[in-house]
C-alpha positions in Angstrom: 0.0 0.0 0.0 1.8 3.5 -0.9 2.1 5.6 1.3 -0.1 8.4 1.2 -0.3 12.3 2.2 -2.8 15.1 1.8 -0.1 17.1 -0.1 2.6 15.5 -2.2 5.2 18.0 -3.6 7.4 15.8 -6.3 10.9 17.0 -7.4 11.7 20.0 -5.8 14.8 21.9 -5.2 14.7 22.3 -1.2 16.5 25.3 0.9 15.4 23.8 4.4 16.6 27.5 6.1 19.3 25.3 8.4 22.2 26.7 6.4 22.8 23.4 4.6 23.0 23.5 0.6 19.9 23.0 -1.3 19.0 19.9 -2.7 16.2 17.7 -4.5 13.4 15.8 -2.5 9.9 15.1 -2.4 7.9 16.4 0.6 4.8 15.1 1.7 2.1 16.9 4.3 -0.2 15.6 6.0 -2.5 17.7 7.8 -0.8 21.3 8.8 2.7 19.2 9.0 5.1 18.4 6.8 5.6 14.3 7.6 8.1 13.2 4.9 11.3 14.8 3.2 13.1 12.9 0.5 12.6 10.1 -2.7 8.4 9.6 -2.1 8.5 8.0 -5.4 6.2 5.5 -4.1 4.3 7.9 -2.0 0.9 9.3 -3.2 -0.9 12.8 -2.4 -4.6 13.6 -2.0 -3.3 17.0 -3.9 0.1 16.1 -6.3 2.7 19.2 -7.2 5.1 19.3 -9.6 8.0 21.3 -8.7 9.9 20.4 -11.1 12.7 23.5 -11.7 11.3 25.3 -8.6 12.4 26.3 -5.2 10.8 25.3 -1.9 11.7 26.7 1.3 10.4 27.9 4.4 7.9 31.3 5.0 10.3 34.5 5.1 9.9 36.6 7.5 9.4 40.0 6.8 10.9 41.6 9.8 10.4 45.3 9.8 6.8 46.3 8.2 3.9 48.9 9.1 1.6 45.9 8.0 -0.3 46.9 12.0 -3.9 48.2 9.9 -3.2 46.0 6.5 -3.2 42.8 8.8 -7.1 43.6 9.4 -8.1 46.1 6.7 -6.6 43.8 4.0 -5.8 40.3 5.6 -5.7 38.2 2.4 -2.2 39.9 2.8 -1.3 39.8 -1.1 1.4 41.6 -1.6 3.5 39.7 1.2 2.3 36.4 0.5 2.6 36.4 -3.3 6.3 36.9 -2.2 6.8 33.9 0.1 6.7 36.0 3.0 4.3 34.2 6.0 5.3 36.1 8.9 5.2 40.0 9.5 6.7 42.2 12.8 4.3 45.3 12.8 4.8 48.5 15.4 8.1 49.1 13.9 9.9 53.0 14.1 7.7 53.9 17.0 4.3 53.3 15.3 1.6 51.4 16.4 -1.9 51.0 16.0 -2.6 50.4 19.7 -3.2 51.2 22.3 -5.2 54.3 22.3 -7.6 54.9 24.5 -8.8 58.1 23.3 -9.5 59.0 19.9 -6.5 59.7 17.9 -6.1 63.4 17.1 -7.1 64.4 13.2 -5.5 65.2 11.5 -3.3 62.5 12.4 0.0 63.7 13.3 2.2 62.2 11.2 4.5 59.5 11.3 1.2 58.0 12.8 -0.6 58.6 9.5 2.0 56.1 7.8 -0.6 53.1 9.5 -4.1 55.4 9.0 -4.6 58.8 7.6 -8.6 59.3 8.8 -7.4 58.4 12.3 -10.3 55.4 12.1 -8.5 52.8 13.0 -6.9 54.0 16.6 -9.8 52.3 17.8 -8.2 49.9 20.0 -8.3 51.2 23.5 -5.6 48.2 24.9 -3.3 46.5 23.3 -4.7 43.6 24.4 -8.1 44.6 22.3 -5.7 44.9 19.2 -3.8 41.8 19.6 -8.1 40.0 20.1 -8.9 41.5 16.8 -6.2 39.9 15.1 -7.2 36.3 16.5 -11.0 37.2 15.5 -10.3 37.9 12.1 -7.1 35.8 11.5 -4.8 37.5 8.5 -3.1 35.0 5.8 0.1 35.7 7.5 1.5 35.1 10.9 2.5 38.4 12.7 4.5 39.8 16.1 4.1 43.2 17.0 6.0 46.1 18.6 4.4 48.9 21.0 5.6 51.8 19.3 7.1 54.9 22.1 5.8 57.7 19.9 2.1 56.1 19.7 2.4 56.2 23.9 3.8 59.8 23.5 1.0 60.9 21.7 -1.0 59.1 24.4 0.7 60.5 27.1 1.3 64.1 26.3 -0.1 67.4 25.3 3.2 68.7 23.4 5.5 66.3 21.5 7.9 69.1 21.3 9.7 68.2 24.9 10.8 66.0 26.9 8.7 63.9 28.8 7.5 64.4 32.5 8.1 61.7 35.4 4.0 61.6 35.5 3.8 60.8 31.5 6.8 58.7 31.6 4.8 56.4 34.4 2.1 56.7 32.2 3.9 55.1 29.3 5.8 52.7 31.1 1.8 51.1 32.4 1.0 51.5 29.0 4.2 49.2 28.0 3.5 46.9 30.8 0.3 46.1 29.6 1.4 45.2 25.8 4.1 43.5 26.7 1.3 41.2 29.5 -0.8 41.1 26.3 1.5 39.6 24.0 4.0 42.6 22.3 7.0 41.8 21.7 9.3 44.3 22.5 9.4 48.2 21.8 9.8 50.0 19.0 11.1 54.0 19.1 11.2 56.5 16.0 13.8 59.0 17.0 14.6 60.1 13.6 10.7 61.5 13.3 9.7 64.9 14.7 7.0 63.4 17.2 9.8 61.8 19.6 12.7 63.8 18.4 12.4 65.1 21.9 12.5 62.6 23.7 15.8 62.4 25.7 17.8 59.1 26.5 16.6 58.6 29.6 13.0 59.2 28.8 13.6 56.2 26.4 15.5 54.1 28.9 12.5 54.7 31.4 9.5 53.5 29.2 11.1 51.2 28.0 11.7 49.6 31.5 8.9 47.2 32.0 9.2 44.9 28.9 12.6 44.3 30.5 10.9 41.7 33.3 8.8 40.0 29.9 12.4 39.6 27.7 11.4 42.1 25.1 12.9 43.5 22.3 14.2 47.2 22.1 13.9 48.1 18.1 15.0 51.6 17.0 14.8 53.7 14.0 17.5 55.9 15.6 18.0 59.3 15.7 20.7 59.7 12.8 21.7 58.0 9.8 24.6 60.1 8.7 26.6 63.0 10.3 25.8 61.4 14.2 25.2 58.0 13.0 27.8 57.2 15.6 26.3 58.8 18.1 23.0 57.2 17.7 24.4 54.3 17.4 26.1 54.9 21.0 23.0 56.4 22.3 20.7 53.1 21.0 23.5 50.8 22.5 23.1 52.5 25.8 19.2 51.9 25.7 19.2 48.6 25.4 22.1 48.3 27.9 20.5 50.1 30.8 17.4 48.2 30.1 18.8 45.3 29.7 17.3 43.8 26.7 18.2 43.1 22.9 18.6 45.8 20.7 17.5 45.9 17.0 18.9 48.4 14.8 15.9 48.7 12.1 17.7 51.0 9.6 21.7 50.3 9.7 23.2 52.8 7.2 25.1 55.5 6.2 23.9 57.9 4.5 24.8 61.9 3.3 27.3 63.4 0.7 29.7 63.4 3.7 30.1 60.0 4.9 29.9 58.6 1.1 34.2 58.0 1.7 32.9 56.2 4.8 33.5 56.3 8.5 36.7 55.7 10.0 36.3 58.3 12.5 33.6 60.8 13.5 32.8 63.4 10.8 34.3 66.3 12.3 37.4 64.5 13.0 37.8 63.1 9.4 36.8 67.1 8.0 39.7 68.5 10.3 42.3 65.7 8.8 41.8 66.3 5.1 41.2 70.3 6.2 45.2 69.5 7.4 46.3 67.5 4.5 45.0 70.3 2.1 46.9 73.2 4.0 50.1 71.2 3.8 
């Protein structure tokens, strides 16, 4: 008696995502597993595949998205799934969709308009509510989700344009305790967008506190990407230091007319030298 599977893929050309070089099998499934990898010749499949000449590997993982709305507004998820992509991290550079308690103000201050421009959509008062909407109404991807620092500013405060108070940074940091309870994964800050650009170091390092006890993730679109890259990259180091948690460095370049001979040494430093070298 063959054996059989729901799914029979023939001849394909496996990347496995273990490092290992690629190499031709069969793979059968049965149910939501995969239960066989190699020469099924013998094997039969409820559904049969040809792969003949084609790839199969594991779902990518798109890691730094703003897929927090498109996951419900829009959850056949096209445009990441007709790219092999299966799993989505949302709430990334500061922004997310919850929590928000009160209406979100219109116009909607940007970056927050990146995820909703009518503002509709900050309708989840927890982040626990957000996270239940996403089980109700399941997208065609898997996701994991940052609580974004300039979402809880706007939250928190009545001007963006300062540093936060010890009463709104307590504010946040119950805010951040309560998504990380619920199921967020880390942190996420924008420091590069006028809405947190405020924000000081140790306002960071104090909201970002609580996820700390849940073994979250601090992920930063950092203040500077060219003249004080190395600065913010000191500064975002420090964060994740004094919190005591991994950092993720969303956007890791270099970028400006100055730095395009690269970075040996800070900016200033490197002007000075070839300032010198021209004199002489």
């Amino acid at each position: 008696m063959p054996q059989g599977f729901d799914i029979l893929i023939r001849k394909a050309l496996v990347i496995d995502g273990t490092g290992a070089e690629r190499y031709a099998a069969d793979v059968g499934v049965s149910g939501d597993r995969i239960a066989a990898i190699g020469n099924l010749a013998g094997a039969r499949g409820e559904t049969e595949i040809d792969a003949t000449g084609l790839i199969l590997a594991p779902g990518f993982i798109d890691s730094h998205t703003h897929d927090d709305r498109i996951l419900l507004s829009a959850g056949d998820m096209t445009a990441k799934v007709s790219q092999g992509v299966t799993t989505v991290v949302g709430g990334n550079c500061g922004i997310s969709l919850a929590p928000m308690p009160e209406p979100v103000r219109k116009p909607v201050t940007p970056p927050l308009d990146l995820l909703d421009e009518t503002g509709d959509w900050y309708r989840y008062r927890t982040f626990a509510d957000y996270l239940s909407a996403l089980e109700e109404q399941p997208a065609a991807t898997n996701s994991a989700m940052l609580v974004g620092h300039t979402t809880l500013r706007a939250i928190a405060m009545d001007d963006l344009n300062r540093a936060a108070t010890p009463a709104e940074i307590a504010a946040m940091q119950a805010l951040v305790e309560e998504a990380m309870q619920a199921g967020a994964i880390g942190v996420s800050t924008g420091l590069a967008y006028p809405p947190a650009q405020a924000a000081t170091t140790e306002e960071v390092i104090e909201v970002c506190r609580p996820m700390a006890a849940h073994d979250g993730l601090y992920a930063t679109h950092m203040r500077d990407e060219g003249d004080h890259t190395m600065e913010s990259l000191e500064e975002s180091f420090r964060i994740a230091s004094e919190v005591g948690v991994q950092l993720l460095i969303s956007h890791h370049k270099l970028a400006g007319v100055n730095n395009h001979a690269g970075r040996s040494k800070p900016w200033p430093d490197r002007q000075a030298d070839e300032g010198a070298a021209r004199l002489s």
